[in-house]
C-alpha positions, 0 to 999 in steps of 0.5 A: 409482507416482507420480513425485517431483515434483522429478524431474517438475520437472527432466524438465520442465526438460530438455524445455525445455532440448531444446527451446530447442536447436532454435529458429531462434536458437543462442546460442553463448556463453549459459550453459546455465542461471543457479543461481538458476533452479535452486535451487528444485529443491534440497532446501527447507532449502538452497533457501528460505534462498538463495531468501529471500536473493534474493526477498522480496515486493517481487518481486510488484510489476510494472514498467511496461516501455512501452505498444505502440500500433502497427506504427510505432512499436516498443517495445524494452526489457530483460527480466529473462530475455531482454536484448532484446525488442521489442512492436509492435500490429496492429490487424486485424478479423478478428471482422468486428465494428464496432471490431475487434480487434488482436495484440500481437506480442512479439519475445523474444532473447538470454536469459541462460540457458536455464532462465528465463523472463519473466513479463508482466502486459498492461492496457488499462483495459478489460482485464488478462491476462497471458503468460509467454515462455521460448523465444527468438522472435516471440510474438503475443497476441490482442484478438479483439475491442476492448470498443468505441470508446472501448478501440479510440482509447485503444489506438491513442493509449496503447497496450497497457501492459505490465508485467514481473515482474522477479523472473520465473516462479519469483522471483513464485511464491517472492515469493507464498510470501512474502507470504501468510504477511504475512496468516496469523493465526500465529506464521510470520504474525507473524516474516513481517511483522516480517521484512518491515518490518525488512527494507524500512523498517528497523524494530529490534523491540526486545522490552520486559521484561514485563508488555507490558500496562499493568494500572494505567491511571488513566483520570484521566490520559486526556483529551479529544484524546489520540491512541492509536498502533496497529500490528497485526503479524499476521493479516488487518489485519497484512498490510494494515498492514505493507503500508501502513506500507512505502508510507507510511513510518508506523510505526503502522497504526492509530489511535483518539483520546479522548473524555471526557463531561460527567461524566468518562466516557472514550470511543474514538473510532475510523473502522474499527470493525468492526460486527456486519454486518462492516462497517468503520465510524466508532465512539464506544465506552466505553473499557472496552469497546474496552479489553477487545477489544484486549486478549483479543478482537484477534487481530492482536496490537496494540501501542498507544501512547498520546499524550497532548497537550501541555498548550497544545494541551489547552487550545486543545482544544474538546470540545464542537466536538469531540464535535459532529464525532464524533457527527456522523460516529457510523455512517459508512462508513471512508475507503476513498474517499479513503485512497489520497490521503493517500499519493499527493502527487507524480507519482513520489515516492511509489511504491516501485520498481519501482511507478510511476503506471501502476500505479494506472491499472489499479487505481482503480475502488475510488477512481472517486469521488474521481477524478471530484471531481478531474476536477468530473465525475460518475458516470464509470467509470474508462475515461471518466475516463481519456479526460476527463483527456486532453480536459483536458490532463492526465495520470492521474498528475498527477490522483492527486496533485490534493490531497484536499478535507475539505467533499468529501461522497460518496455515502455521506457525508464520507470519512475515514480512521482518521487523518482521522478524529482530524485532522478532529476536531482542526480542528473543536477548533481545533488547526489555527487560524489555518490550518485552512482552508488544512489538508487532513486528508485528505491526511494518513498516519499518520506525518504525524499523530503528526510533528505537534507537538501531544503532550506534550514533556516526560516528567515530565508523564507519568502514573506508570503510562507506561511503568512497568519499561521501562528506556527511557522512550519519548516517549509510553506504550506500554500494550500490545506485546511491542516497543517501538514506534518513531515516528521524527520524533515530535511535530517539526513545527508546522503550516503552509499547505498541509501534506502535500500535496506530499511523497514517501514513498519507502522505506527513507529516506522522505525529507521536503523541508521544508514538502511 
């Protein structure tokens, strides 16, 4: 008969409990075990709720604890199962090849129980692996063989970077538990990113009275400019969004803008339109046509809101410039380029905790591109751009935080995300003059667009239709969602010189200083 899981579990746990007796330390006043150790061998309605309590995706992000570059100098840090750990690096060429290789050695002490363990995520620019200690000694981690000069000289200047994942072993696995659902196409998909934004930005997801449909739409009432506020709560891009949405401190992850022809026709035009090839792409659609997919073929369950321009703006609007600009970007690729700009402004404002700039150091070689237009270089990879930074004297967080430039071409084109794409449009149609050419769009999230104060401000010039049976009259009109949806800071500030291009975005508060 094959054993319950639970029981090969707890054996396993009394295995480790045997064997932490006999290692060459003895711990006189630890605790045998920690409870939350422990809790995930309770029955799963005890366990989980506590776990949830404790845990939550957050979890899965590692902390950079310090880099380990040689015998000399040695790395001391607290772990968040042993108190006292100690790394140092041996370099050693024990392949007999040009560069050698080297070993990590990890000293771990003093856990606070004898059931936890660390989990550690180890990185180079060449490489990333990753270890997990729960016995109380020396352990080593070997690079046989260094990719070549260029890793040897980075690790004995930079060291190995080591990373911790402060939940642990069992806190990341319940953390990946509670993620996974962020990206489900289901009900638990929907209640997990509602969860998680309630509980980490601190949104209220107050339900609307029905119908969450606006039937009556008067395309009469949509003009040229007109900005469309999209949040996606469910299946692949609703993980995507709530994530972005945490980071960034928008509450809309999406975004279209409005176009009117010559002969009245409404048009949408929209920079991550999925195509037939499954490419993500910049469209011009006829309104009916990207209407009718959000509102039976959209299975991220969106909720829109549309926000009109203020009749000033409206009439500074060109369109023609402004049509000019869309049906030159018609078929282009999304920003995937410079998307990660728009975010990151300051060398430690814009990470949320436990995430710091090591982070993106390890994770870049999607953005190499836009770095090497910081740097004035080309076609570098990323371990080049990282010696090239040193050569120059800066640092890789201080070349994330280099602002994005709108006349930057790629080897694809201009890049522009879904809201660069809107902002672009609207500097081509001069709603950022006299200033535009001291406005970086690209340096702009989702939340600093709709912050703009370029929509209407008064609610009796609204359409009739906006927000029709809703007893809360919303600044702008929500024409689709079972929520209502929130925009803090909503149509508050004027443009200025430079605008965006310094500001942090740490949660829950996403405090913004004045003129960033």
């Amino acid at each position: 008969m094959k054993p319950h899981p639970c029981l090969c579990f707890t054996n396993f746990l009394f295995l480790l409990t045997l064997s932490s007796l006999f290692t060459s330390q003895a711990y006189a006043l630890r605790s045998p075990f920690h409870p939350q150790d422990l809790l995930p061998l309770l029955p799963r309605q005890v366990s989980w709720p506590l776990l949830n309590s404790l845990r939550s995706a957050v979890d899965l992000l590692p902390s950079f604890v310090g880099a380990a570059s040689s015998s000399n100098r040695t790395l001391k840090w607290k772990g968040a199962c042993f108190y006292e750990n100690n790394a140092w690096m041996e370099f050693h060429n024990k392949s007999g090849g040009e560069f050698g290789g080297g070993t990590l050695h990890i000293k771990v002490s003093k856990p606070h129980s004898w059931t936890c363990m660390d989990l550690y995520v180890f990185a180079t620019p060449y490489r990333v692996t990753w270890d997990y200690y729960f016995l109380s000694r020396e352990h080593t981690l070997e690079f046989k063989e260094w990719e070549g000069k260029a890793e040897l000289e980075y690790v004995k200047n930079k060291g190995v970077s080591i990373f911790l994942m402060e939940a642990g072993m069992i806190g990341t696995l319940q953390a990946l538990w509670d993620v996974f659902p962020l990206f489900t196409n289901t009900g638990w998909g929907e209640s997990s990113n509602i969860g998680f934004l309630k509980k980490h930005m601190g949104a209220s997801f107050e339900q609307r009275p029905q119908p969450w449909v606006t039937s009556n739409i008067s395309i009469d009432d949509i003009h040229s400019g007109d900005f469309l506020a999209i949040s996606k709560i469910r299946g692949r891009w609703g993980g995507f969004e709530t994530l972005e949405k945490w980071v960034s401190g928008a509450y809309a992850g999406h975004t279209a803008v409005c176009l009117k022809d010559s002969e009245g026709k409404l048009w949408i035009g929209e920079s991550g339109h999925e195509n037939d090839k499954g490419e993500d792409i910049v469209a011009i659609l006829p309104w009916e046509e990207w209407w009718e997919f959000e509102l039976t073929k959209d299975d991220s369950n969106p909720h829109i809101a549309l926000l009109p321009l203020h009749p000033d703006i409206r009439a500074k609007f060109n369109e023609t410039a402004a049509w000019e600009y869309a049906r030159s970007m018609d078929g282009k690729p999304y920003g995937y380029h410079n998307m990660i700009f728009s975010w990151i402004d300051t060398i430690n404002g814009n990470y949320p905790p436990p995430l710091d700039a090591h982070l993106p150091d390890y994770a870049a070689n999607m953005w190499n591109e836009a770095l090497n237009k910081r740097l004035g270089t080309q076609n570098l990879s990323l371990p080049e751009i990282l010696v090239e930074t040193e050569k120059v004297g800066s640092s890789f967080d201080q070349l994330l935080t280099i602002p994005e430039q709108d006349d930057w071409l790629y080897s694809d084109g201009k890049s522009t995300s879904c809201v660069a794409f809107i902002l672009e449009m609207y500097k081509e149609a001069g709603l950022f003059d006299p200033i535009a050419s001291s406005i970086q769009v690209t340096e702009f999230t989702i939340k600093d667009a709709y912050m703009l104060k370029f929509f209407e401000n008064n609610s009796s010039r609204l359409p009739k239709w906006c927000n029709d049976g809703d007893s809360v009259k919303l600044p702008y009109c929500q024409i689709r969602g079972k929520y209502r949806m929130e925009l803090p800071a909503f149509n508050t500030l004027d443009p200025y010189l430079h605008m965006n291009e310094r500001c942090p975005s740490l949660p829950p508060k996403y405090a913004r200083p004045k003129n960033c």
